[in-house]
Structure formats: structure tokens, C-alpha cells
N, C-alpha and C positions, 0 to 999 in steps of 0.2 A: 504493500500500500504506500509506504513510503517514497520508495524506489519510482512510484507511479505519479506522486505530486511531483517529486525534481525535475522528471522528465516533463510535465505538465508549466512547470514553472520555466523550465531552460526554453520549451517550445514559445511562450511566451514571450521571453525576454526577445530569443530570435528573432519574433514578427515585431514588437518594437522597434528592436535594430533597424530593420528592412527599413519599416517604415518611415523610420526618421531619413533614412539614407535618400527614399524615394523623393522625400520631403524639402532633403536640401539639394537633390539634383534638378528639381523642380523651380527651387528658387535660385538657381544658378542660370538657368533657361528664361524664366521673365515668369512674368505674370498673366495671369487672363486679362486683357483691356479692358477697362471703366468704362462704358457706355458712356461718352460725351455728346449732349443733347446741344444742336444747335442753337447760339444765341443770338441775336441778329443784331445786337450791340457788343456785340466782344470785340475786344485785342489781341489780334494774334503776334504777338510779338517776338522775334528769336533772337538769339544772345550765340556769339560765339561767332565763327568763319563764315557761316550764314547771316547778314543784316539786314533781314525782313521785318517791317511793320504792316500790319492790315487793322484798320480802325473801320470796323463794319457798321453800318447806320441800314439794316433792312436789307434792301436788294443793291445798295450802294456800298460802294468802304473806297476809302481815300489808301492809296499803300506809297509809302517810303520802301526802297529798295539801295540801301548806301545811302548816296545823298541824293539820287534822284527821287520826284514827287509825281506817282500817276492815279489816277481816276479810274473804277471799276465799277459796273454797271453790269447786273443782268437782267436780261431779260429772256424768260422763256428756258429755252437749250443753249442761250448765246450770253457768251459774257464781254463786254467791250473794254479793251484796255485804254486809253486815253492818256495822252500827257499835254495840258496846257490848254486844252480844249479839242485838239486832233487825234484821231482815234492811231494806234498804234499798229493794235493787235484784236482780233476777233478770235475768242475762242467757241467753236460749237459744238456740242454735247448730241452724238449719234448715239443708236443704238451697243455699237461695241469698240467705241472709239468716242476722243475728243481732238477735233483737227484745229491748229493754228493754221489763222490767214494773216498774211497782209493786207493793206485797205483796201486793195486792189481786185483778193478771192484770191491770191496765190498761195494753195499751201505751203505751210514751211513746215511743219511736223505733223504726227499723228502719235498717239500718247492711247496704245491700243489695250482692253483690257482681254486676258486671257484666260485660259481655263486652269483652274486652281488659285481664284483670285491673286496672278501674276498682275502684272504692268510692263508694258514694253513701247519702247517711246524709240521713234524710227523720225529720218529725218523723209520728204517726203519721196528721196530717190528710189527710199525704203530701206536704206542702210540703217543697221541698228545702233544706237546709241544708248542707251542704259536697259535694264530690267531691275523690276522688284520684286522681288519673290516672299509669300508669308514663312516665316520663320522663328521659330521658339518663340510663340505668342508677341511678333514682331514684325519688321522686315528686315531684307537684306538686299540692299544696291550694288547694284552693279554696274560696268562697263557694257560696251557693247560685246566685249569677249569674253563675256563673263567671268573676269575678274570683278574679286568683292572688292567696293569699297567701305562702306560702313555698316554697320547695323543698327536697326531705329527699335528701339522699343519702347516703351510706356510704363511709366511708373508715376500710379494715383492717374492726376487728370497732368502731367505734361508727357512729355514726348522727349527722348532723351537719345542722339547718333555720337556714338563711338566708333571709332577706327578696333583693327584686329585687336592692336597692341593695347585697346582698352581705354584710350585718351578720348576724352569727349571732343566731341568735335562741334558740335549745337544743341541746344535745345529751345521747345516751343512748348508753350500751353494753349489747351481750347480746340484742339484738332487730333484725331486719330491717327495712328501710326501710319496708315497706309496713306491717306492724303500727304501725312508730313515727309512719308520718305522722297516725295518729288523736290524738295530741298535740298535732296543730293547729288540732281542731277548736275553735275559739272557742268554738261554741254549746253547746258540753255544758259539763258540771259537770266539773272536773280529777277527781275522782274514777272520773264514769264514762269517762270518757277513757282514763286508767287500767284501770280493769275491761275497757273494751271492745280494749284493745290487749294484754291479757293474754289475753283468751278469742282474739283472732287468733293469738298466738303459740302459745296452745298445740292449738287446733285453724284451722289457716290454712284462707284460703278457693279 
């Protein structure tokens, strides 16, 4: 009888073990993301290699990008970038894509979403330039050849990109991992980076 509690107790302490182990390989991985509820008055503001502000007013926000100042406007599936009163950039919101134009209708990219809630952002030769892929309750950017560059993940309600070696690289609050990781994309313009992480948030893919 004896012999049969040690055994009962050592099986126990085991599954403890496990569990804890599971527990901190889990919190080494990230978290589950906090449901962030659009607010139509927030600041999306980021700190660090990325100098993004969006001061959202409804279906308006004024964005700083550095020291440049441009205007944003949607309307519908279309988001209008503006600087000074002249419209820049049009972004429009399709079925399985978001294509930038110039004033003109000329594509300059397409920012397509794929299966396994990817993202893959093509210039419009069709040559690929970044992807984002979901990853340990996060994302993971990349190059066009796919080399990593950072990983985005979420911790509480901001948004937090580190490089491999584990150095932060920015962070934002008010947006989800997946809109935030177009932040990363080196190849665009911080601007359109910007625009194109605001038309995610407010129409996700």
C-alpha cells in the first residue's frame, strides 16, 4: 500500500514537472493576442527605427511619418493618402489583395493576403518583396527571399518587433500584430507602410 502512494505521488510530481515545462515553453513562444477593439480616436504611435504617428479622428487621421505630415481618408474599400492637399497614394481594398496606385491608376504594389493568414507584398512586376507569416502567437517578416527579418509579437494591448539577436527594434500600441508587422516592411516608403497598416486595421484581411 505504501509502495502504491510513492508511486502515486512521484506520478504526480512528474505531471507537475511536464506541466510547468509546457508552461514556460509556452511563455517563451508569446502569448495569445488581446482582442484590440477598434477606436476611431486612437494614436497609433511607434517608438524606435520605425517613426510612425496616426492621430485617427473616425474615417480621417492626420499621420507624421519622420518629419513628413500627410492626410488619410477613407472611404469605402479606398483609403486616400494626401500631403498638402494632393492626393499621393490611393490604397484599394479587393477581395484578396490591397493594390497601391498613383494619382494617375498606376499600380505600384499589391500587398496580397494568402492562405494561412500569410501576407505577401509584390511590387507590381510581381516580384516579391516581403512576407509575413503567423508565428508563435505572432508574426515573422521577411525579405523577398525569405530571409527573417524580425518578429512582431504582442504583449497586453502593444505590439513589440525584435530582431533574431532579440534587440527590439519598435514598438506600437492600438493595432494587432498582423496589421503592425507591415512596419517592417523595409521596401516601402514609412508612409505607405503607415497607410497600408491602417487600411488593415480598419478593414482586416
Amino acid at each position: 500500500m505504501r509502495s502504491r502512494k510513492v508511486f502515486l505521488y512521484v506520478l504526480l510530481m512528474a505531471l507537475a514537472l511536464l506541466a510547468c515545462k509546457k508552461s514556460d515553453e509556452a511563455g517563451a513562444e508569446g502569448s495569445p493576442p488581446v482582442a484590440i477593439a477598434f477606436d476611431p480616436e486612437a494614436v497609433l504611435q511607434s517608438s524606435g527605427e520605425v517613426d510612425v504617428e496616426l492621430k485617427l479622428a473616425g474615417d480621417k487621421a492626420t499621420l507624421r511619418a519622420g518629419d513628413a505630415n500627410f492626410d488619410l481618408e477613407l472611404k469605402g474599400t479606398q483609403v486616400t493618402l494626401s500631403q498638402e492637399g494632393n492626393t499621393v497614394y490611393k490604397l484599394t481594398r479587393e477581395a484578396d489583395r490591397i493594390k497601391i496606385r498613383l494619382p494617375d491608376g498606376t499600380v505600384t504594389h499589391k500587398l496580397k493576403f494568402k492562405k494561412d493568414d500569410r501576407l505577401e507584398l509584390e511590387e507590381e512586376s510581381g516580384k516579391r518583396l516581403h512576407l509575413s507569416k503567423p508565428k508563435d502567437y505572432g508574426y515573422k517578416v521577411y525579405d523577398g527571399s525569405e530571409n527573417e527579418l524580425i518578429a512582431v509579437k504582442q504583449k497586453e494591448k502593444r505590439v513589440e518587433a525584435k530582431r533574431k539577436s532579440g534587440e527590439e527594434v519598435w514598438r506600437i500600441e492600438g493595432v494587432g500584430p498582423k496589421a503592425a508587422s507591415i512596419l517592417g516592411y523595409e521596401e516601402l516608403k514609412p508612409e505607405l507602410r503607415a497607410a497600408l497598416m491602417y487600411m488593415l486595421h480598419r478593414r482586416p484581411a
